[in-house]
PDB file of N, CA, C and O in Angstrom:
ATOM      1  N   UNK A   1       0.841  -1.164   0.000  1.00  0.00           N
ATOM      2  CA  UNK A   1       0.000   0.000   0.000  1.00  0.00           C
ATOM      3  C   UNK A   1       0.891   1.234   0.000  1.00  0.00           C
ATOM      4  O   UNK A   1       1.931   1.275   0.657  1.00  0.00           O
ATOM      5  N   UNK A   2       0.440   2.272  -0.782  1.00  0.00           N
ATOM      6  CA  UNK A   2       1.420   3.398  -0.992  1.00  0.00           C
ATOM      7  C   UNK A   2       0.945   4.357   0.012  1.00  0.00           C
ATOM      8  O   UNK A   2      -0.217   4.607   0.333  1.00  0.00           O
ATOM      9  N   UNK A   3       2.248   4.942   0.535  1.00  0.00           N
ATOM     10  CA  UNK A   3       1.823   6.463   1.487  1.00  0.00           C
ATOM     11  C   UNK A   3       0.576   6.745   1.112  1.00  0.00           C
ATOM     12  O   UNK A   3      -0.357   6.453   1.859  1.00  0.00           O
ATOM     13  N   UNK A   4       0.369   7.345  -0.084  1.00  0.00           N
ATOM     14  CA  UNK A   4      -1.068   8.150  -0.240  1.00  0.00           C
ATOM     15  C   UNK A   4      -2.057   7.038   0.057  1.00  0.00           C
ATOM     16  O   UNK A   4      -2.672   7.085   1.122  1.00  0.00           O
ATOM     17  N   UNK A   5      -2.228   6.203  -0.655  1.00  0.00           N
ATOM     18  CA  UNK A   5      -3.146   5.144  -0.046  1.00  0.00           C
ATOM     19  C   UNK A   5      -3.556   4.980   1.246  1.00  0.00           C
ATOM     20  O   UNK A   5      -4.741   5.125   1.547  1.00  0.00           O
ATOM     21  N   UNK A   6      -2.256   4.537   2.484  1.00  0.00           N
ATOM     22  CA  UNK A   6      -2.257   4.862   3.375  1.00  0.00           C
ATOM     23  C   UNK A   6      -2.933   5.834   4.232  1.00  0.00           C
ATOM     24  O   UNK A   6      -3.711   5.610   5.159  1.00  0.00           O
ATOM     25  N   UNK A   7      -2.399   7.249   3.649  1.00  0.00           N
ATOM     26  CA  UNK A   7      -3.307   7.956   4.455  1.00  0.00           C
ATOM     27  C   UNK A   7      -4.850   8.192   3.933  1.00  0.00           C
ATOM     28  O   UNK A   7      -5.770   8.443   4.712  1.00  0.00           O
ATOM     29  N   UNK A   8      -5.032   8.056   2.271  1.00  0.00           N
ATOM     30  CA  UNK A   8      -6.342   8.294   2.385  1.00  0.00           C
ATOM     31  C   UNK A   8      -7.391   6.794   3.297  1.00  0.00           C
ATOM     32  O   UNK A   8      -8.538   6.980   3.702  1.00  0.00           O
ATOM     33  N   UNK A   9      -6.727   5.582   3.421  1.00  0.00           N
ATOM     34  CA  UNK A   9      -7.940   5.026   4.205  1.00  0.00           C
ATOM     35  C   UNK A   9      -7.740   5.351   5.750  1.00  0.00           C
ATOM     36  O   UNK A   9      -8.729   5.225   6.473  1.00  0.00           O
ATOM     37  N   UNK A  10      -6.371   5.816   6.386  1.00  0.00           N
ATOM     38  CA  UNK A  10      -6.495   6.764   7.348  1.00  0.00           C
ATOM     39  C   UNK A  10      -7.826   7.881   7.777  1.00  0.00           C
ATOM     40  O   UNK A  10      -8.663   7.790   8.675  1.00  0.00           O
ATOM     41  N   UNK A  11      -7.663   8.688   6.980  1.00  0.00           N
ATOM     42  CA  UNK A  11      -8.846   9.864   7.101  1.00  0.00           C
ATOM     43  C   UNK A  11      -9.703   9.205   6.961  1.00  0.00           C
ATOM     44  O   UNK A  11     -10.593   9.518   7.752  1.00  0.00           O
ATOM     45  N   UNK A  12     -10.163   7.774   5.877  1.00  0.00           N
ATOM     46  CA  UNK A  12     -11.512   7.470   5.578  1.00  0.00           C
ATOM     47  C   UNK A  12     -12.106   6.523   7.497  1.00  0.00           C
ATOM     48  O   UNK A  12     -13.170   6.785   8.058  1.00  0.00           O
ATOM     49  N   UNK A  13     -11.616   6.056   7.747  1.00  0.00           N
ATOM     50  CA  UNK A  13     -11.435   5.758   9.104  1.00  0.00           C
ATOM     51  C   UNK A  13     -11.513   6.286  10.320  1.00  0.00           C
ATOM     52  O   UNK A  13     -11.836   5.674  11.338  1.00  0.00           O
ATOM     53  N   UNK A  14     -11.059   8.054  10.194  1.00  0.00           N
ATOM     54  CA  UNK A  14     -11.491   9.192  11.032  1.00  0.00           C
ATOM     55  C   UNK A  14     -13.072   9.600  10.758  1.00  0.00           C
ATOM     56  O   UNK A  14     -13.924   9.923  11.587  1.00  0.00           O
ATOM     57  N   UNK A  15     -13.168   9.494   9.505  1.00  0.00           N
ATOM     58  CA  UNK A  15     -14.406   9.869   9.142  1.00  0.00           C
ATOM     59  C   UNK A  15     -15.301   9.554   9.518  1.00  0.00           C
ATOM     60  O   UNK A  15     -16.085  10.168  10.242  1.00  0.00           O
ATOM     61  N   UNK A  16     -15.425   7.638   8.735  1.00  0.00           N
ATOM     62  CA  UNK A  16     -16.289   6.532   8.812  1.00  0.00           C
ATOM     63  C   UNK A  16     -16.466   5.683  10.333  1.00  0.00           C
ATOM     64  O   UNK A  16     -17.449   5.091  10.777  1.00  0.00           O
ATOM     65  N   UNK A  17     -15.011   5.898  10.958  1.00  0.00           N
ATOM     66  CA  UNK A  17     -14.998   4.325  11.243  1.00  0.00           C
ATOM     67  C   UNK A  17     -14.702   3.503  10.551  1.00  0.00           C
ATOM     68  O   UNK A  17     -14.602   3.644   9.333  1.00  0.00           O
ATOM     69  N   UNK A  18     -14.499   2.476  11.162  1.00  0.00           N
ATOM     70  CA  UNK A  18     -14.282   1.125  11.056  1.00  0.00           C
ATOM     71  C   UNK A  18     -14.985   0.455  10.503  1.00  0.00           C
ATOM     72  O   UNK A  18     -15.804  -0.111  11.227  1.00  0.00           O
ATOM     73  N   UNK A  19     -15.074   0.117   8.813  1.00  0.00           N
ATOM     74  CA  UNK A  19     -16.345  -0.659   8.566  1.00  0.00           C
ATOM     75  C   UNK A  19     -16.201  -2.436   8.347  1.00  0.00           C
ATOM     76  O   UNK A  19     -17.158  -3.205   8.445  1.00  0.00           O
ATOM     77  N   UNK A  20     -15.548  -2.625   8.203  1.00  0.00           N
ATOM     78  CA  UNK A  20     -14.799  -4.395   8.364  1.00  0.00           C
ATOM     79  C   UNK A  20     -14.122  -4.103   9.614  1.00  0.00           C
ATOM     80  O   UNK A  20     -13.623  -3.110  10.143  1.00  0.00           O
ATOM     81  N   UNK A  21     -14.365  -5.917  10.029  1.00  0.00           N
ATOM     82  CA  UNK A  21     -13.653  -5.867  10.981  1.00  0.00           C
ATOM     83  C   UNK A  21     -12.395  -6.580  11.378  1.00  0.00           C
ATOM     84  O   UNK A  21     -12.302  -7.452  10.514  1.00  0.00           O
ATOM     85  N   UNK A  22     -11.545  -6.689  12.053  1.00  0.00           N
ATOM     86  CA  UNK A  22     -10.179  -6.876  11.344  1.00  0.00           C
ATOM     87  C   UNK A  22      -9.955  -8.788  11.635  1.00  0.00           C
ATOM     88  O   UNK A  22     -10.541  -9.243  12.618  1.00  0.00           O
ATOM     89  N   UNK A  23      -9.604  -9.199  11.267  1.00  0.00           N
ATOM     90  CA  UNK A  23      -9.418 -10.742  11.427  1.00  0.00           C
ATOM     91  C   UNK A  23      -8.384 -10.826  12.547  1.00  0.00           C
ATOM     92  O   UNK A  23      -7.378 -10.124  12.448  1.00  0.00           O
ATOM     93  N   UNK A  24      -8.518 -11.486  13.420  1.00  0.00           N
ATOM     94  CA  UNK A  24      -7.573 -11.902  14.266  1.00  0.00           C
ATOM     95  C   UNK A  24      -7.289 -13.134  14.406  1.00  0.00           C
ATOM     96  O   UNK A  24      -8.243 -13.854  14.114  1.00  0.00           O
ATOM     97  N   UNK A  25      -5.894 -13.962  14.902  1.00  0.00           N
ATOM     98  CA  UNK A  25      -6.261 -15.454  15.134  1.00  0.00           C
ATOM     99  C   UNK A  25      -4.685 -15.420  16.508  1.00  0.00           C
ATOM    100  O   UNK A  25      -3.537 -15.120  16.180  1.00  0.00           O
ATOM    101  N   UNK A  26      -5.052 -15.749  17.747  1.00  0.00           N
ATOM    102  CA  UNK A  26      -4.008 -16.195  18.740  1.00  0.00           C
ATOM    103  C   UNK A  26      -3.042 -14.907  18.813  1.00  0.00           C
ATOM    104  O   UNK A  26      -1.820 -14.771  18.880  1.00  0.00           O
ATOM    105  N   UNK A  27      -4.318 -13.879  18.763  1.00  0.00           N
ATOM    106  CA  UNK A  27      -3.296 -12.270  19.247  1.00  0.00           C
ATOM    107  C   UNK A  27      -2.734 -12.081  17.707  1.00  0.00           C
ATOM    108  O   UNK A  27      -1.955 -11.129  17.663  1.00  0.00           O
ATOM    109  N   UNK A  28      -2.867 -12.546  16.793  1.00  0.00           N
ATOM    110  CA  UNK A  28      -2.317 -11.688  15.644  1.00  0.00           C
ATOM    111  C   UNK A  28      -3.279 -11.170  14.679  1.00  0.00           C
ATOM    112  O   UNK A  28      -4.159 -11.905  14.229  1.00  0.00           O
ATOM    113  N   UNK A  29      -3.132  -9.600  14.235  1.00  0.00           N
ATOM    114  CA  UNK A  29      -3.681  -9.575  13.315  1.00  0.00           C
ATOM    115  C   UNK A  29      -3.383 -10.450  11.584  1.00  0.00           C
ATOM    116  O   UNK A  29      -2.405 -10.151  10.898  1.00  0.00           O
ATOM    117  N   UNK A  30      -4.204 -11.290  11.234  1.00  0.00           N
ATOM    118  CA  UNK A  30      -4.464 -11.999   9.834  1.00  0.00           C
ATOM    119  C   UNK A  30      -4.888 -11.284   8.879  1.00  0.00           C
ATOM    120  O   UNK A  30      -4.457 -11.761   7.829  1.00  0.00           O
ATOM    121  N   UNK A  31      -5.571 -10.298   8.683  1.00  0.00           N
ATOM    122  CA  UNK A  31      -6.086  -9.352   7.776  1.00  0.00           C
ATOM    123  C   UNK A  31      -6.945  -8.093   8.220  1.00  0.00           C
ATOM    124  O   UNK A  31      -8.123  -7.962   8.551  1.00  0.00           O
ATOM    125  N   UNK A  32      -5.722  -7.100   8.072  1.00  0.00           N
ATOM    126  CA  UNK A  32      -6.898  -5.680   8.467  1.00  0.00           C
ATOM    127  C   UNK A  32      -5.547  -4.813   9.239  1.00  0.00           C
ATOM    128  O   UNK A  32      -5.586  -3.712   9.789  1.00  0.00           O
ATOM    129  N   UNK A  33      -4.653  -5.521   9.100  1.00  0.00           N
ATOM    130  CA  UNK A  33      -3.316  -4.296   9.417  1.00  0.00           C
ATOM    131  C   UNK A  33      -3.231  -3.031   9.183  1.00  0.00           C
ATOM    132  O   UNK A  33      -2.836  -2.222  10.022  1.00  0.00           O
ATOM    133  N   UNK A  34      -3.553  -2.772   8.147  1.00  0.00           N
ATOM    134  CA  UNK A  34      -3.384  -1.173   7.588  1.00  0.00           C
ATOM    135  C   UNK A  34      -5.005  -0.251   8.144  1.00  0.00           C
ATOM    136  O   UNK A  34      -5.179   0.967   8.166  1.00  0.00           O
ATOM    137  N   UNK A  35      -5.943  -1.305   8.519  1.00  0.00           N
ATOM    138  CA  UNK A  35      -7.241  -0.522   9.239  1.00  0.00           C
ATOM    139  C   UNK A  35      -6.728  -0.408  10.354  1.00  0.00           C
ATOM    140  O   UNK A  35      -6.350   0.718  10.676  1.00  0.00           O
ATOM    141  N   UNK A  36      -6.504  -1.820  11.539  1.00  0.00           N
ATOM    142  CA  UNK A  36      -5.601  -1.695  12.815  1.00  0.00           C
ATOM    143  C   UNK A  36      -4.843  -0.480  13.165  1.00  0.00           C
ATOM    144  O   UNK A  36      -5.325   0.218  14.057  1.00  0.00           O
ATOM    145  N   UNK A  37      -3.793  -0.127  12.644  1.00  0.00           N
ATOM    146  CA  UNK A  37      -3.250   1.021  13.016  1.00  0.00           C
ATOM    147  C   UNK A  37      -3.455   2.261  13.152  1.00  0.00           C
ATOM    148  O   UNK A  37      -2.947   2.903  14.072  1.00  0.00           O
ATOM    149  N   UNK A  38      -4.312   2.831  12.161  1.00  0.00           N
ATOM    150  CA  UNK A  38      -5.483   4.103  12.270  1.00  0.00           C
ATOM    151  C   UNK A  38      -6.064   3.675  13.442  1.00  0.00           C
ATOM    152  O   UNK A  38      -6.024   4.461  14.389  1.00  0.00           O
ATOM    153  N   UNK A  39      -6.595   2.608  13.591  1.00  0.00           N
ATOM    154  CA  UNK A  39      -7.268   2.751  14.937  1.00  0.00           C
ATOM    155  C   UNK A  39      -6.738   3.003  16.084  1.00  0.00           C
ATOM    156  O   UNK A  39      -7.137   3.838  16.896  1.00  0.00           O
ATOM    157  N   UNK A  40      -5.574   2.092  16.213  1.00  0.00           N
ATOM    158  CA  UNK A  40      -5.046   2.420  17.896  1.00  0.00           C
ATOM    159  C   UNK A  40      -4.072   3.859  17.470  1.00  0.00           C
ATOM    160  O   UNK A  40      -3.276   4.159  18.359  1.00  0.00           O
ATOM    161  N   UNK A  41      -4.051   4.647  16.392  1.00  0.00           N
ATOM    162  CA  UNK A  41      -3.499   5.838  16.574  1.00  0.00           C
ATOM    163  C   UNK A  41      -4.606   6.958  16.399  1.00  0.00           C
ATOM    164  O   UNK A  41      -4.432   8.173  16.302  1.00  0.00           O
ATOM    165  N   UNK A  42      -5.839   6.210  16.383  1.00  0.00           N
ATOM    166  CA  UNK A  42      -7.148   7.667  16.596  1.00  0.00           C
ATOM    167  C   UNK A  42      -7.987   7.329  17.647  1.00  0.00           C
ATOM    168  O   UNK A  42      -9.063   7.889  17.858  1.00  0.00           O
ATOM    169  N   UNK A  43      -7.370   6.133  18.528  1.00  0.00           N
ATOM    170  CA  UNK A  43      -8.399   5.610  19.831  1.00  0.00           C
ATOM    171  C   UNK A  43      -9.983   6.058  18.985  1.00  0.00           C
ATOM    172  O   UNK A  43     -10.814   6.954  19.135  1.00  0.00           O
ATOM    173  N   UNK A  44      -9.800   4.734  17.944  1.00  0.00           N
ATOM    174  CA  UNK A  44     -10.919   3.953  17.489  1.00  0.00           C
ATOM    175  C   UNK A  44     -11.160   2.840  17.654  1.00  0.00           C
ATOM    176  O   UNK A  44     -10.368   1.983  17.263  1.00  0.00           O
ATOM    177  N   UNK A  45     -12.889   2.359  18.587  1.00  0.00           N
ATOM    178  CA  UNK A  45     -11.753   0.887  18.870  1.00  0.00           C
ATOM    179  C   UNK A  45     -12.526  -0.178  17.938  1.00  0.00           C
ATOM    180  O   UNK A  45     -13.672  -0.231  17.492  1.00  0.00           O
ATOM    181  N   UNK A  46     -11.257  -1.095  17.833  1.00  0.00           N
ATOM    182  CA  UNK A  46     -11.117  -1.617  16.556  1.00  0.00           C
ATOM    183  C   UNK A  46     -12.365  -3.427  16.749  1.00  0.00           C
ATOM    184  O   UNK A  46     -12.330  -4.435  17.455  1.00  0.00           O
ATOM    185  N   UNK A  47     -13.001  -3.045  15.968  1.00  0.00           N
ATOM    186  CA  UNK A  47     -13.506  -4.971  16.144  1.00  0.00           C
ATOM    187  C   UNK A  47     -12.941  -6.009  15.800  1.00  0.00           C
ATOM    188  O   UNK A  47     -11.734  -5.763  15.808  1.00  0.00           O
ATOM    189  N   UNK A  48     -13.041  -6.588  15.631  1.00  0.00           N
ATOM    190  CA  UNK A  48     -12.208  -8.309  15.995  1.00  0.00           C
ATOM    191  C   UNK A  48     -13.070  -9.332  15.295  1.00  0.00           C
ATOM    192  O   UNK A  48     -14.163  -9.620  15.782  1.00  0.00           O
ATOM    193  N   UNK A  49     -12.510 -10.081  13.825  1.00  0.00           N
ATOM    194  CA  UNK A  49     -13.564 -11.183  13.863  1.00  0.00           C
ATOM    195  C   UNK A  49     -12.462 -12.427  13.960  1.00  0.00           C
ATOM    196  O   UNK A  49     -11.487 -12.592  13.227  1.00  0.00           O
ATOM    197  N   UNK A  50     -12.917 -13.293  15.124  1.00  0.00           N
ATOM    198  CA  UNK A  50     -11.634 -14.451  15.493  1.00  0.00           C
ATOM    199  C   UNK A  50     -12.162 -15.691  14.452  1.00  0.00           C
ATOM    200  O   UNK A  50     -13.250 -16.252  14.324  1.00  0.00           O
ATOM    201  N   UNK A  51     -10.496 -15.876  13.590  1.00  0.00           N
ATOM    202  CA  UNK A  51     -10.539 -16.792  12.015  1.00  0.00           C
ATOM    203  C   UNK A  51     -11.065 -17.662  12.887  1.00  0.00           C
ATOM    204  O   UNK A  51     -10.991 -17.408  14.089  1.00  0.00           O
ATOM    205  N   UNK A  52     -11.703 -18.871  12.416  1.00  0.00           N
ATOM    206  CA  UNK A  52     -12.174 -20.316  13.057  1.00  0.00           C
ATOM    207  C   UNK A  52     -11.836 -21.223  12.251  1.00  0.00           C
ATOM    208  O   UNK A  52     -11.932 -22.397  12.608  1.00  0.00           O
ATOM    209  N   UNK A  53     -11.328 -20.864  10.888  1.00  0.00           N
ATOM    210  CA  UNK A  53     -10.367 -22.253  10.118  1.00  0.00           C
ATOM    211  C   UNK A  53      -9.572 -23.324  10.798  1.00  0.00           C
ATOM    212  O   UNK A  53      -9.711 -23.892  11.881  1.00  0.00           O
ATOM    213  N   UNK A  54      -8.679 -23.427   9.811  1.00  0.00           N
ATOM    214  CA  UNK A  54      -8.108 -24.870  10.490  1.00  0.00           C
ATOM    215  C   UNK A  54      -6.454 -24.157   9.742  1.00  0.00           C
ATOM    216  O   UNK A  54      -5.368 -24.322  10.297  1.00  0.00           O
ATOM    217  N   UNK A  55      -6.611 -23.510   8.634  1.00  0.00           N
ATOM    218  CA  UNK A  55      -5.284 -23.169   8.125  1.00  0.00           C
ATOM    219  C   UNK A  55      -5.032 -21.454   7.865  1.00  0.00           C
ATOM    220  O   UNK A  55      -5.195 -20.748   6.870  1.00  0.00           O
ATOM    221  N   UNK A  56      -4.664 -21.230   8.951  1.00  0.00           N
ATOM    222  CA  UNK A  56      -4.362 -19.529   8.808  1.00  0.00           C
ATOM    223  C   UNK A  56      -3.346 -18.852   8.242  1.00  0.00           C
ATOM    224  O   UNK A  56      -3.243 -17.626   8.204  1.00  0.00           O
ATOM    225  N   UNK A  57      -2.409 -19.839   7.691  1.00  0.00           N
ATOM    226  CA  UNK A  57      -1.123 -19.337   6.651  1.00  0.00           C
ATOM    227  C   UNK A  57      -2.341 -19.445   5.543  1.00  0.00           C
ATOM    228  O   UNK A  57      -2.890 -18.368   5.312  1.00  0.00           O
ATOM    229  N   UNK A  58      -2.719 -20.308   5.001  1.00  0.00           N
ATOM    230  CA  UNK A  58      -3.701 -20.169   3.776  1.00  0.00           C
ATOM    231  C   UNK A  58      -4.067 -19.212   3.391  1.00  0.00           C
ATOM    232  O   UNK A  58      -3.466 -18.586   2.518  1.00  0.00           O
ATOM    233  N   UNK A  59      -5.627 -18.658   4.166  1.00  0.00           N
ATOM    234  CA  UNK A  59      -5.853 -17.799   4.985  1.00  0.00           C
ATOM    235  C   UNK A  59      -5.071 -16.284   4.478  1.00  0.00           C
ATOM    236  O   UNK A  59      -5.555 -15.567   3.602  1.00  0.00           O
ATOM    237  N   UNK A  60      -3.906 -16.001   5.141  1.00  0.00           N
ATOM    238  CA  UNK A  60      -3.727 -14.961   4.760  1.00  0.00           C
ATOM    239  C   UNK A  60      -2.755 -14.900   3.162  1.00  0.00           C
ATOM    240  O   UNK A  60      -2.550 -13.853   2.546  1.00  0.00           O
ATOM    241  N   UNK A  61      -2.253 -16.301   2.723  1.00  0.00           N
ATOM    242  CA  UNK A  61      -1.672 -16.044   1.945  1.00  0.00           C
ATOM    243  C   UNK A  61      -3.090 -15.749   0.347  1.00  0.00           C
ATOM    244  O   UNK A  61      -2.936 -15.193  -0.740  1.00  0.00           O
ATOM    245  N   UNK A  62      -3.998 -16.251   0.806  1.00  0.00           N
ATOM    246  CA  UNK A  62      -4.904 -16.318  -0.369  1.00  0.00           C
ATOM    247  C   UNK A  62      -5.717 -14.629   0.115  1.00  0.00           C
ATOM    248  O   UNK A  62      -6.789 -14.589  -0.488  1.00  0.00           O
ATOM    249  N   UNK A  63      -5.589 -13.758   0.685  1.00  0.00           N
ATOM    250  CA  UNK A  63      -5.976 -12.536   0.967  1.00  0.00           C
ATOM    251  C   UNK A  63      -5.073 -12.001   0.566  1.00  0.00           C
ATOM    252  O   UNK A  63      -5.350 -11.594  -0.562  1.00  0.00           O
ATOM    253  N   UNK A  64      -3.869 -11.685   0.905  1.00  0.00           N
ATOM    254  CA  UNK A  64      -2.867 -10.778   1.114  1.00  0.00           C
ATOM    255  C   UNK A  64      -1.674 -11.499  -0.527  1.00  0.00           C
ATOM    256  O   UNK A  64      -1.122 -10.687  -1.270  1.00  0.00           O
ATOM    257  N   UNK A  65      -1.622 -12.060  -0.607  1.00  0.00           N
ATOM    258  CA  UNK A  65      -0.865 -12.117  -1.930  1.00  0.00           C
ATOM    259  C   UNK A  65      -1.458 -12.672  -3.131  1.00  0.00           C
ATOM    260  O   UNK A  65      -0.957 -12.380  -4.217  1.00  0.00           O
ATOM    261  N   UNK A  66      -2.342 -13.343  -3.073  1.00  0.00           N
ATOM    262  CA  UNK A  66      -3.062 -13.789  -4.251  1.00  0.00           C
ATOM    263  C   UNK A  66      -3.853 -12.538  -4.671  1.00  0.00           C
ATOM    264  O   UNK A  66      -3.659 -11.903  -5.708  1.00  0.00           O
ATOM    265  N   UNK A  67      -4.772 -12.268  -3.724  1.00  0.00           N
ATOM    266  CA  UNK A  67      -5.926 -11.262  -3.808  1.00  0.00           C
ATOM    267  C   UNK A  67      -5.490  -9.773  -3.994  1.00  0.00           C
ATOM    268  O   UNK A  67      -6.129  -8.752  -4.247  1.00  0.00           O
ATOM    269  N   UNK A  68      -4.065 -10.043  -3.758  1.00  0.00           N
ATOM    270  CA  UNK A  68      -3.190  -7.930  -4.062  1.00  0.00           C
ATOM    271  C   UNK A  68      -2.442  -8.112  -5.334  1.00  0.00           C
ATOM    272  O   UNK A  68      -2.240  -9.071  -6.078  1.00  0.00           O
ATOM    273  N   UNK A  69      -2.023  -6.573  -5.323  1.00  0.00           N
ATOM    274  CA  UNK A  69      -1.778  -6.344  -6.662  1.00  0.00           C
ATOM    275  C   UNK A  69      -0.428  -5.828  -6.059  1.00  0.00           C
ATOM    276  O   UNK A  69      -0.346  -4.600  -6.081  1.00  0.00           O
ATOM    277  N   UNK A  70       0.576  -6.437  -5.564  1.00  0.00           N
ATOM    278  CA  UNK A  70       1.880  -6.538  -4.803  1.00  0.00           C
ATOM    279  C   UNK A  70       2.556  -6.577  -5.766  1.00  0.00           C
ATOM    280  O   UNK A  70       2.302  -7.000  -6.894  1.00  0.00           O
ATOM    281  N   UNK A  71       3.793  -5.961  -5.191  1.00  0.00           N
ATOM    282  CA  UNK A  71       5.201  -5.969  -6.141  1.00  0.00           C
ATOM    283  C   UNK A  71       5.625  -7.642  -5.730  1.00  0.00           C
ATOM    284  O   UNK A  71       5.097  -8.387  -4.905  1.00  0.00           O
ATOM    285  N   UNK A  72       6.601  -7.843  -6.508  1.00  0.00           N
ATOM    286  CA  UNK A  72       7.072  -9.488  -6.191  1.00  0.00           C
ATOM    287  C   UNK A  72       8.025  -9.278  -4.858  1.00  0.00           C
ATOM    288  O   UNK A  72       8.033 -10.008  -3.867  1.00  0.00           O
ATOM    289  N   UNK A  73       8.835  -8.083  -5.084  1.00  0.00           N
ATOM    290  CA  UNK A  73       9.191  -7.734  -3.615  1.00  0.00           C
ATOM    291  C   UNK A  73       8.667  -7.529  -2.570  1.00  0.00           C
ATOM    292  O   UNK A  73       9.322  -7.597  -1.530  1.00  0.00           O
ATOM    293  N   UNK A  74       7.814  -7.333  -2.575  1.00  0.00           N
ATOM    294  CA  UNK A  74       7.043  -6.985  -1.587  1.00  0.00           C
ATOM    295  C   UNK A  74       5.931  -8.556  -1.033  1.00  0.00           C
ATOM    296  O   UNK A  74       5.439  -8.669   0.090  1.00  0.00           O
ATOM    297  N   UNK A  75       5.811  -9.363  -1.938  1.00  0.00           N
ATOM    298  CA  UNK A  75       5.279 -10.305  -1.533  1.00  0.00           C
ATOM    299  C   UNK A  75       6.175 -11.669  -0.927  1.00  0.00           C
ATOM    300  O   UNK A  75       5.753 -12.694  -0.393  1.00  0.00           O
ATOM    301  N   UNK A  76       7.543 -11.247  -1.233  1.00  0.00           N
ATOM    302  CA  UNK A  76       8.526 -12.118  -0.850  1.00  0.00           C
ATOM    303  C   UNK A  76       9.048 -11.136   0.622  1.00  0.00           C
ATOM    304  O   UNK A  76       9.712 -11.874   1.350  1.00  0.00           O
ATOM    305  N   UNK A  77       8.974 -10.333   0.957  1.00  0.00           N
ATOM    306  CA  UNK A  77       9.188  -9.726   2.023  1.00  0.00           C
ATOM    307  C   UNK A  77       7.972 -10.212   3.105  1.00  0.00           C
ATOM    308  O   UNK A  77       8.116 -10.469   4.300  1.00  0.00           O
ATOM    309  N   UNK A  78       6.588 -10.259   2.206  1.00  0.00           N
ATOM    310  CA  UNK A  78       6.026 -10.663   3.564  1.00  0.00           C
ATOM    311  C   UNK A  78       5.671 -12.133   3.722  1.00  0.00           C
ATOM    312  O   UNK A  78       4.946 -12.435   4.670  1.00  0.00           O
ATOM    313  N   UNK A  79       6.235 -13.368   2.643  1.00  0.00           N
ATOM    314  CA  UNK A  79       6.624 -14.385   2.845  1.00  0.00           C
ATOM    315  C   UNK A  79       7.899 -14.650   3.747  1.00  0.00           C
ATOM    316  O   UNK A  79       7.955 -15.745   4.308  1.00  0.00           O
ATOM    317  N   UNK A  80       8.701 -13.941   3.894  1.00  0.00           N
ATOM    318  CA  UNK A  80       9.716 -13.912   4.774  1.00  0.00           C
ATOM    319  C   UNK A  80       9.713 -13.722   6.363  1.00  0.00           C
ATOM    320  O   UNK A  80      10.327 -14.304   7.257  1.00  0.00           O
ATOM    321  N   UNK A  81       8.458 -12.315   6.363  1.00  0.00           N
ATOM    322  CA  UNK A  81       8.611 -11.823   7.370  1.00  0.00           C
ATOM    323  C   UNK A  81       7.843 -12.943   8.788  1.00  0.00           C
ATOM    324  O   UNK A  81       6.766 -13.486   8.544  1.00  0.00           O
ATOM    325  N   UNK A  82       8.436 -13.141  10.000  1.00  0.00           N
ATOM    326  CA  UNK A  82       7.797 -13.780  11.199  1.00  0.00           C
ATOM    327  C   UNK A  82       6.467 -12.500  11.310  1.00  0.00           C
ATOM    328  O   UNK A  82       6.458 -11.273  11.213  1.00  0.00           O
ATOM    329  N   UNK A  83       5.349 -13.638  11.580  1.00  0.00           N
ATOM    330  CA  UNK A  83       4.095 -12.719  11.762  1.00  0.00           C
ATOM    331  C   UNK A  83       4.063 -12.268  13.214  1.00  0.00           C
ATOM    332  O   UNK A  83       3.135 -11.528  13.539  1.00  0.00           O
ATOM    333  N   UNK A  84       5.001 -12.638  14.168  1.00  0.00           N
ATOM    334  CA  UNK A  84       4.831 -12.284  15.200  1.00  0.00           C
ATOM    335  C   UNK A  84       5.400 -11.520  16.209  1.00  0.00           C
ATOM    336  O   UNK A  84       5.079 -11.160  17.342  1.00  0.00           O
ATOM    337  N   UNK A  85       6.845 -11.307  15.055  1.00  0.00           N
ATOM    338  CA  UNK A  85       8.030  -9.887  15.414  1.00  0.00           C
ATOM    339  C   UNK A  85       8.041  -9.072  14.552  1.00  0.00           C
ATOM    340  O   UNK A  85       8.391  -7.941  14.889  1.00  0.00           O
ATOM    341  N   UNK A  86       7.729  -9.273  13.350  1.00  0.00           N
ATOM    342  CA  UNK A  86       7.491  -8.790  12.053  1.00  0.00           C
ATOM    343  C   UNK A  86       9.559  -8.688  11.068  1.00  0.00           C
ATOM    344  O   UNK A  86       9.864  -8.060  10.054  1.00  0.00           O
ATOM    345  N   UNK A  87      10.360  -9.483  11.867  1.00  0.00           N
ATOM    346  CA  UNK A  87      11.579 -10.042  11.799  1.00  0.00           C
ATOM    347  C   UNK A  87      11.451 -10.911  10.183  1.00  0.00           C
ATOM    348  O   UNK A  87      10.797 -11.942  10.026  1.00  0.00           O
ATOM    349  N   UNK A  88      11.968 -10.448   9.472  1.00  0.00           N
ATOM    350  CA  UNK A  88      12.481 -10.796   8.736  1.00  0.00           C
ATOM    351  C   UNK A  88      13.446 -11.706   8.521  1.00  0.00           C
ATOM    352  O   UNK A  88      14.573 -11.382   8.893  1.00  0.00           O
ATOM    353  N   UNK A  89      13.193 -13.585   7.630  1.00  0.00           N
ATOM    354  CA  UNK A  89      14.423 -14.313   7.990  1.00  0.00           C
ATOM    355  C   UNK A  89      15.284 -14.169   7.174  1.00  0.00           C
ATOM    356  O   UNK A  89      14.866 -13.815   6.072  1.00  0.00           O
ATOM    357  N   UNK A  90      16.833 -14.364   7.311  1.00  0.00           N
ATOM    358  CA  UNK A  90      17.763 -14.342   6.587  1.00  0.00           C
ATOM    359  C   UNK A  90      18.025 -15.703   5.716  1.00  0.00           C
ATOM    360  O   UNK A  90      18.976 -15.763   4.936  1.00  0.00           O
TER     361      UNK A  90
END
């Protein structure tokens, strides 16, 4: 997502609210990161829908890289990245 992008669903979020709600599964956000953060930086508070699958790498890989229009860098960065330090492996 580009800066401008960024901030315009920022403002749309000051505006609106929160209209999806963000996926969570075992304390991590799964889908809705870029809503998440507008929220806890406009003390909006954010809803929660907890995944109930069985495969949550799936899950986000069929949202977040199938379903975007990602650079290849950028989709190998967040194949890399630990979802839970946001650590990058070597």
């Amino acid at each position: 997502m580009s800066a401008q992008e960024r901030s315009s669903l920022h403002n749309d979020l000051v505006v609106n609210g929160l209209q999806l709600p963000i996926t969570g599964y075992e304390g991590m956000v799964l889908d809705g990161w870029d809503r998440y953060q507008p929220c806890i930086e406009e003390n909006i508070e954010p809803r929660f829908y907890d995944y109930e699958g069985d495969n949550p790498i799936e899950y986000v890989l069929s949202l977040n890289l199938r379903g975007r229009y990602l650079t290849l860098a950028e989709k190998e960065r967040g194949c890399a990245e630990d979802p839970r330090t946001g650590a990058v492996a070597q």
